[in-house]
C-alpha positions as CSV (number, residue, x, y, z in Angstrom):
1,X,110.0,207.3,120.5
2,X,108.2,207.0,123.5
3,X,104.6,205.7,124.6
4,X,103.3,206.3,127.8
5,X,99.9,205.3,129.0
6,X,97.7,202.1,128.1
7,X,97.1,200.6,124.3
8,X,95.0,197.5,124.0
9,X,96.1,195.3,120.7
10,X,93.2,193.3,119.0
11,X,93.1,190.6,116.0
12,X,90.5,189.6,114.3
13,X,90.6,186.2,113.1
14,X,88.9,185.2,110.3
15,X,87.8,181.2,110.7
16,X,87.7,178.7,108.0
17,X,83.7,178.4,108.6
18,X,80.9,181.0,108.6
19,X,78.4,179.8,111.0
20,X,78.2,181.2,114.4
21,X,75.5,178.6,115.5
22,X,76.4,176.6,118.5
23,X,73.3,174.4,118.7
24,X,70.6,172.7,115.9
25,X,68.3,175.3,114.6
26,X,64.8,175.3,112.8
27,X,64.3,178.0,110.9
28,X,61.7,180.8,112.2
29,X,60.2,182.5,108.6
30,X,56.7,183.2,110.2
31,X,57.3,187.2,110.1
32,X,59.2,187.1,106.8
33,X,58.1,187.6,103.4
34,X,58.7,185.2,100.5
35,X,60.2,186.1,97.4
36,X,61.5,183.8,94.2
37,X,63.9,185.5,91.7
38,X,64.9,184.1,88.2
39,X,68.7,185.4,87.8
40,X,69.5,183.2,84.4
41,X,73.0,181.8,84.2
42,X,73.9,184.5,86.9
43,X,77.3,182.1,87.5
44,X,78.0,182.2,83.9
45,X,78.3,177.7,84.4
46,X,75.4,176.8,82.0
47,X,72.5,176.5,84.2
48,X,69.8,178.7,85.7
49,X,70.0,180.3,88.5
50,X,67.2,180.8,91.2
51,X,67.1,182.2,94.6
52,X,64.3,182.4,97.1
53,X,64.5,184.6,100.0
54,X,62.8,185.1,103.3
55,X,63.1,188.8,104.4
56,X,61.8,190.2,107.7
57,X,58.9,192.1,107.2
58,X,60.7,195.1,109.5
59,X,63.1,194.5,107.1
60,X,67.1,193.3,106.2
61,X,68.7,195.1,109.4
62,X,66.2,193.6,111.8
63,X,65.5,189.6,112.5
64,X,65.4,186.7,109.8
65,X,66.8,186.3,106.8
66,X,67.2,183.0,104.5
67,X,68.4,183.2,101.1
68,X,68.4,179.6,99.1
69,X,70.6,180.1,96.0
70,X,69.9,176.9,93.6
71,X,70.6,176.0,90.0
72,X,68.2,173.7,87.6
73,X,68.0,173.8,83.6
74,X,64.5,175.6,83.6
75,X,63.8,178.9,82.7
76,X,60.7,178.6,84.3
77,X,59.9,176.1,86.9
78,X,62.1,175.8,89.9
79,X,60.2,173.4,91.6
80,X,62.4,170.1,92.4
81,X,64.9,168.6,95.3
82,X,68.6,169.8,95.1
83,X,71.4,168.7,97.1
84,X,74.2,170.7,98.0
85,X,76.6,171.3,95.1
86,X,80.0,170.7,97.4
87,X,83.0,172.6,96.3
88,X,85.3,172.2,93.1
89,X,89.0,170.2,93.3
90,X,90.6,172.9,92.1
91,X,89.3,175.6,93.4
92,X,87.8,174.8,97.1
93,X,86.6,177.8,97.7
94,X,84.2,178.0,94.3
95,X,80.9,176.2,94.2
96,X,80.6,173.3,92.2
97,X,78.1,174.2,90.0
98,X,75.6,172.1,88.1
99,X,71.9,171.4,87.5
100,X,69.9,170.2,90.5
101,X,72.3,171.6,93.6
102,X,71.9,174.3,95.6
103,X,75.1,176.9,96.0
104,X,76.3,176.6,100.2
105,X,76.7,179.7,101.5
106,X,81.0,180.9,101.6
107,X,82.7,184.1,101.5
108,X,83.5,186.1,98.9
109,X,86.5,187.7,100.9
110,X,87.5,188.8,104.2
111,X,86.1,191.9,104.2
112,X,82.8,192.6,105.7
113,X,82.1,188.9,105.8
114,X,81.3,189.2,102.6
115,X,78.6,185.8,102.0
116,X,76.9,184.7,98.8
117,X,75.0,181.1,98.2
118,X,72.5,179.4,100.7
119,X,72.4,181.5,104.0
120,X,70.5,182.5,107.2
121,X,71.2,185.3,109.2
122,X,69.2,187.0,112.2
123,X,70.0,190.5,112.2
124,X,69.3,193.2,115.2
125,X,69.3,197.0,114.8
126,X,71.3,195.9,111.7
127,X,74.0,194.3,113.2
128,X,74.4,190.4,113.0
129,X,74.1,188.3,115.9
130,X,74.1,185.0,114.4
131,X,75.0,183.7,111.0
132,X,75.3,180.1,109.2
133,X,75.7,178.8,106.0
134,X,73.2,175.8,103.9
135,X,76.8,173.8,103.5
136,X,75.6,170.5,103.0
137,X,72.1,168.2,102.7
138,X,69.1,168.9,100.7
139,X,65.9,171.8,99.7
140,X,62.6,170.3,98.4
141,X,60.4,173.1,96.9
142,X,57.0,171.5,95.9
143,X,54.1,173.7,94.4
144,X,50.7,173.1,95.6
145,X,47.5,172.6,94.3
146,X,46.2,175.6,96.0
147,X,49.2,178.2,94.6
148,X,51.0,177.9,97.4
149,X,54.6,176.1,97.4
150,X,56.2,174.2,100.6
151,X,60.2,174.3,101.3
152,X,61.6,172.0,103.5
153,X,65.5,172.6,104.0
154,X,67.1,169.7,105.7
155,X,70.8,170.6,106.4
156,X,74.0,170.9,107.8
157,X,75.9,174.2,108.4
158,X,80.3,174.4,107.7
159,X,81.1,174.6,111.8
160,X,83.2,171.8,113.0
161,X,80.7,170.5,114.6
162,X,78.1,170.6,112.2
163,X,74.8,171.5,113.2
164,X,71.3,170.7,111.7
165,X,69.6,173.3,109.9
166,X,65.9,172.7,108.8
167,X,62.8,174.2,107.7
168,X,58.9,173.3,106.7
169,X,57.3,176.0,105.9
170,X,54.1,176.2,103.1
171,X,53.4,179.6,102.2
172,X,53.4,182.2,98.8
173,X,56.1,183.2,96.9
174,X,56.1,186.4,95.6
């Protein structure tokens, strides 16, 4: 067999960690609606699963979106602090699931980047330009007297060199 002319060979590596941040990073929600979702015991571990999420009002293929995935024994309140649940001994790649944690972010598989748990993209003409994970630290969600609920998100992502991830925001969930 013979080639002639040019061929270019490519590998796409797949890295240990998800996030593509390079610097610290507050959260920018401000053109995002709010949403809070009661799954039950989605994980099939005993406790209840929540998950509020921050969607782009242009929607999921263009600019933010923040997905906080967090466990409590309520069916419904979901109000609380949770701290990142870590990852189980034998299985380092499963959540460690329990009441009052939130699930980091980590990949399913390999294949599309396939992400579930505590995440934050920014998407553009649905492609992803930047990606991180909630890996460790806490979320406070506190309702107001006014019907309104504040999250603050005070984390770190799964880079190497871990960057800080935060949010305040005070708005309506929906």
């Amino acid at each position: 067999i013979t080639f002639e002319g040019d061929y270019k060979i490519s590998q796409f590596i797949i890295t240990e960690y998800i996030s593509s941040l390079t610097e610290d990073t507050v959260i920018d929600v401000s053109n995002c609606d709010a949403t809070v979702s009661f799954y039950g015991d989605y994980w099939e571990c005993g406790y209840q699963n929540w998950q509020i999420e921050f969607l782009s009002v242009n929607g999921l293929y263009y600019g933010p979106y923040l997905c906080i995935d967090f466990l409590n024994e309520s069916t419904t309140d979901f109000t609380g602090a949770y701290v990142a649940s870590g990852f189980t001994v034998e299985d380092p790649t499963k959540p460690d699931f329990r009441s009052g944690v939130f699930v980091p972010g980590f990949r399913l598989s390999d294949e599309a980047n396939n992400m579930m748990g505590s995440l934050y993209t920014i998407n553009n003409d649905g492609r992803c330009i930047a990606q991180t994970t909630l890996y460790e630290g806490t979320v406070t969600i506190t309702a107001n007297a006014d019907g309104t609920y504040t999250i603050v998100i005070d984390a770190l992502d799964d880079a190497p060199e871990q960057n800080k991830i935060t949010l305040n925001w005070t708005g309506n969930l929906y």
